[in-house]
C-alpha positions as CSV (number, residue, x, y, z in Angstrom):
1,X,107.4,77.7,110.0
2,X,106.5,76.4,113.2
3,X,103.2,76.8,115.2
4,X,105.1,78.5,117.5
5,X,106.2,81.3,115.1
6,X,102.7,82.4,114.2
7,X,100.9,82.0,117.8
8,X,99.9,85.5,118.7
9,X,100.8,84.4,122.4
10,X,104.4,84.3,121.7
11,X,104.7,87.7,120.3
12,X,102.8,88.7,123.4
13,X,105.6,87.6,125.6
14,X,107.9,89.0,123.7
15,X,106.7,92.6,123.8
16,X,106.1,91.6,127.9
17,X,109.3,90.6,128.1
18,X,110.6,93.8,125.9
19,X,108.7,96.4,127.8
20,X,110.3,94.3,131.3
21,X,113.5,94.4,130.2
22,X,113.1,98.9,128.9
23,X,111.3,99.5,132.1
24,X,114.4,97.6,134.0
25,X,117.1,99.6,132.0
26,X,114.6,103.0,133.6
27,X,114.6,101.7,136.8
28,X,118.6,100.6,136.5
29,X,119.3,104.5,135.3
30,X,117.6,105.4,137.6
31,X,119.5,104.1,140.6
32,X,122.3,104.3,139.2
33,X,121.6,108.5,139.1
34,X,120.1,108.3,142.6
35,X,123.7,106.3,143.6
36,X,125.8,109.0,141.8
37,X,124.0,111.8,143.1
38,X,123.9,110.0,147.1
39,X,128.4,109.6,146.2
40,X,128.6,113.2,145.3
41,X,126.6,114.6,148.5
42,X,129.0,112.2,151.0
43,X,132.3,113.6,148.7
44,X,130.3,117.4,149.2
45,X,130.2,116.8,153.1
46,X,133.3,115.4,153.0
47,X,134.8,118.1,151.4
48,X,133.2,120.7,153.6
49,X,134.6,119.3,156.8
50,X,138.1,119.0,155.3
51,X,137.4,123.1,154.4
52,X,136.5,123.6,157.9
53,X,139.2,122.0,159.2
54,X,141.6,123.9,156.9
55,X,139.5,127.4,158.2
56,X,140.1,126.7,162.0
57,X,143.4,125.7,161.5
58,X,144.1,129.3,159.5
59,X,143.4,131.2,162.5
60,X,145.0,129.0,165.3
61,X,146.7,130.9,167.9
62,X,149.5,129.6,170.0
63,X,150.1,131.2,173.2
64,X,153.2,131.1,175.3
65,X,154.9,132.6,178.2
66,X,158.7,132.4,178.9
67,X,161.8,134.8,180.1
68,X,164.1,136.2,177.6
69,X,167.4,137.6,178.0
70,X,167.3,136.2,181.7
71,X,171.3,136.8,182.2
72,X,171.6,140.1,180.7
73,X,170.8,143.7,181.6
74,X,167.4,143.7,179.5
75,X,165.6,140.8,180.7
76,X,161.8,140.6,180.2
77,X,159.0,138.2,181.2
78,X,157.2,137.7,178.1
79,X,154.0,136.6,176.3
80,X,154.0,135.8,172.7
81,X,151.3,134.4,169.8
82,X,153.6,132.3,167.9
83,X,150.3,131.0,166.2
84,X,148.7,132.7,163.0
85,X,145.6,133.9,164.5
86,X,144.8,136.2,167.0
87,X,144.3,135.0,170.8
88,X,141.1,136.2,173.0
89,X,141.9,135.7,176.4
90,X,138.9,134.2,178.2
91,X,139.5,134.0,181.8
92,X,142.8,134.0,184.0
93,X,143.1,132.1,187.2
94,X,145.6,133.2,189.3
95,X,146.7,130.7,193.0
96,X,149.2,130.9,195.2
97,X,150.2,128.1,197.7
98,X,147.3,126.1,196.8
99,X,144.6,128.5,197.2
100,X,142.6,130.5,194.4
101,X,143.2,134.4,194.4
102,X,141.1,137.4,193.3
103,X,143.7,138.3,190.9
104,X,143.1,138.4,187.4
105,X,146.5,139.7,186.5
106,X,149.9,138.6,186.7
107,X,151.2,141.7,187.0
108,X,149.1,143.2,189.8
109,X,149.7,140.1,192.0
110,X,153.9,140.5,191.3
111,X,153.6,144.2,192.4
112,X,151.6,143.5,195.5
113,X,153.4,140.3,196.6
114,X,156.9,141.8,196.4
115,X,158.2,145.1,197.5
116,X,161.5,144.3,195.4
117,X,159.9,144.3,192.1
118,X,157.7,147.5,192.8
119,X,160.3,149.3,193.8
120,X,162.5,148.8,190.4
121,X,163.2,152.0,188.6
122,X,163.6,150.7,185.2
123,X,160.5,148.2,185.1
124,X,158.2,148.4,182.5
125,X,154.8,146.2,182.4
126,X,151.6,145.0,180.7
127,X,148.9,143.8,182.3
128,X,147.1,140.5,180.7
129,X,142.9,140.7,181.2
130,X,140.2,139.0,179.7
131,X,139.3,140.0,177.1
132,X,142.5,141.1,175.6
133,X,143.6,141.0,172.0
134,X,147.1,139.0,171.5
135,X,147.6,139.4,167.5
136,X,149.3,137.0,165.5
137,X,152.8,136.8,165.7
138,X,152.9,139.5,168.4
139,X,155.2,138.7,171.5
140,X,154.5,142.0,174.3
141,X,156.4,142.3,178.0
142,X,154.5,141.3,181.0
143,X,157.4,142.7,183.0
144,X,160.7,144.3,181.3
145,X,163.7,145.9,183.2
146,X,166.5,147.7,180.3
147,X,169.5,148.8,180.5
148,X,170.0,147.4,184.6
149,X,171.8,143.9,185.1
150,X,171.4,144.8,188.9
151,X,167.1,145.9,188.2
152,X,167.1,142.4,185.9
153,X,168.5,140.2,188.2
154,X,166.1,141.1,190.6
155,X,163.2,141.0,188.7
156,X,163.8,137.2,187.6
157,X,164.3,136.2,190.9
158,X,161.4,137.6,192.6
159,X,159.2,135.6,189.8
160,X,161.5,132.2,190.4
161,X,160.6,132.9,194.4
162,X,157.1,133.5,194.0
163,X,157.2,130.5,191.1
164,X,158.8,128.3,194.1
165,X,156.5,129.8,197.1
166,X,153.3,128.4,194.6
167,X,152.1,130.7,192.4
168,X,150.5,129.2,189.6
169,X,148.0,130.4,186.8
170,X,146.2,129.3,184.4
171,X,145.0,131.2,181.2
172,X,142.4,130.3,178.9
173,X,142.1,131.9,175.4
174,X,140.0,131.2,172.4
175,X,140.2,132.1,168.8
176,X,138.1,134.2,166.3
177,X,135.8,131.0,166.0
178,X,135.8,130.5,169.8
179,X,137.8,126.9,169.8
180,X,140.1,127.5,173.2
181,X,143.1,126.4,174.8
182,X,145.0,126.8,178.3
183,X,147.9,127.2,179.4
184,X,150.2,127.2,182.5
185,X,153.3,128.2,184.1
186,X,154.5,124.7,183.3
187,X,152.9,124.4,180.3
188,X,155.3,123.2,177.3
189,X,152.6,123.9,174.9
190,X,148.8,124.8,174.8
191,X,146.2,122.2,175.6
192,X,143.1,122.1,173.4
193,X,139.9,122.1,175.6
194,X,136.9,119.9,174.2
């Protein structure tokens, strides 16, 4: 045996060196839980803003107004939720040649902008307001002539002439979680407001 192998100095280091190298593994455990547990709180928010997503996206409605059955006898001027949540309408902002109205209604400015269309026999209407309910999947009349080719044919082109002379709206809805959109007489689809 060697000096080296009996000096009590030696086995000192060692145990330094053993204790270093246990209280390293600790402190390596140790991050190594604090890294795991820092990975699983990102993947947690993660996962909560993918849930989120997946939430507003369950109730998104999708508004849209258009003519049906323009060349028939039962024509109507329609608005429909082709989305799968219901539509609160906000705010409706009615113009005409270039200038804002008072109007908050489509229907109310048609009847009180042409004599034609409030005189049909067979019209039937709905007015639009804030604050009005569209549920899911439900498409209502704004204006609706049955059973009159003659009443029908009137009817769309009274809304063409006032379309043409400038009248223009714009409707803004929201859904259950308050996200909204607008749309347009020329709108193709709803926009998304920020």
């Amino acid at each position: 045996m060697s000096e080296l192998d009996n000096d009590p100095s030696t086995e000192k280091k060692e145990n330094i060196l053993k204790k270093k190298f246990v209280l390293d593994s600790n402190k390596v455990m140790s991050i190594s839980a604090i890294l795991v547990s820092f990975m699983t709180f990102l993947v947690l928010i993660y996962q909560t803003s993918i849930i989120r997503e997946q939430q507003l996206l369950s109730v998104f409605p999708y508004l849209t107004i258009f003519n049906q059955g323009s060349q028939t006898s039962n024509y109507r001027f329609v608005m429909n939720n082709q989305g799968i949540g219901p539509a609160i309408l906000e705010k409706i902002e009615i113009s005409f040649k270039g200038s804002p109205t008072p109007y908050q209604d489509i229907v109310s400015f048609v009847l009180d902008h042409s004599t034609e269309v409030s005189s049909l026999n067979n019209l039937l209407h709905s007015n639009i307001y804030p604050g009005r309910l569209v549920p899911a999947g439900e498409i209502f009349s704004i204006f609706e002539v049955n059973d009159s080719f003659d009443e029908s044919a009137i009817l769309r082109a009274e809304i063409d002439r006032l379309l043409e002379e400038g009248l223009t709206w714009k409707i803004t809805y929201s859904s259950v979680y308050g996200e909204q959109w607008v749309i347009t007489e020329r709108s193709l689809s709803p926009t998304k407001l920020q």
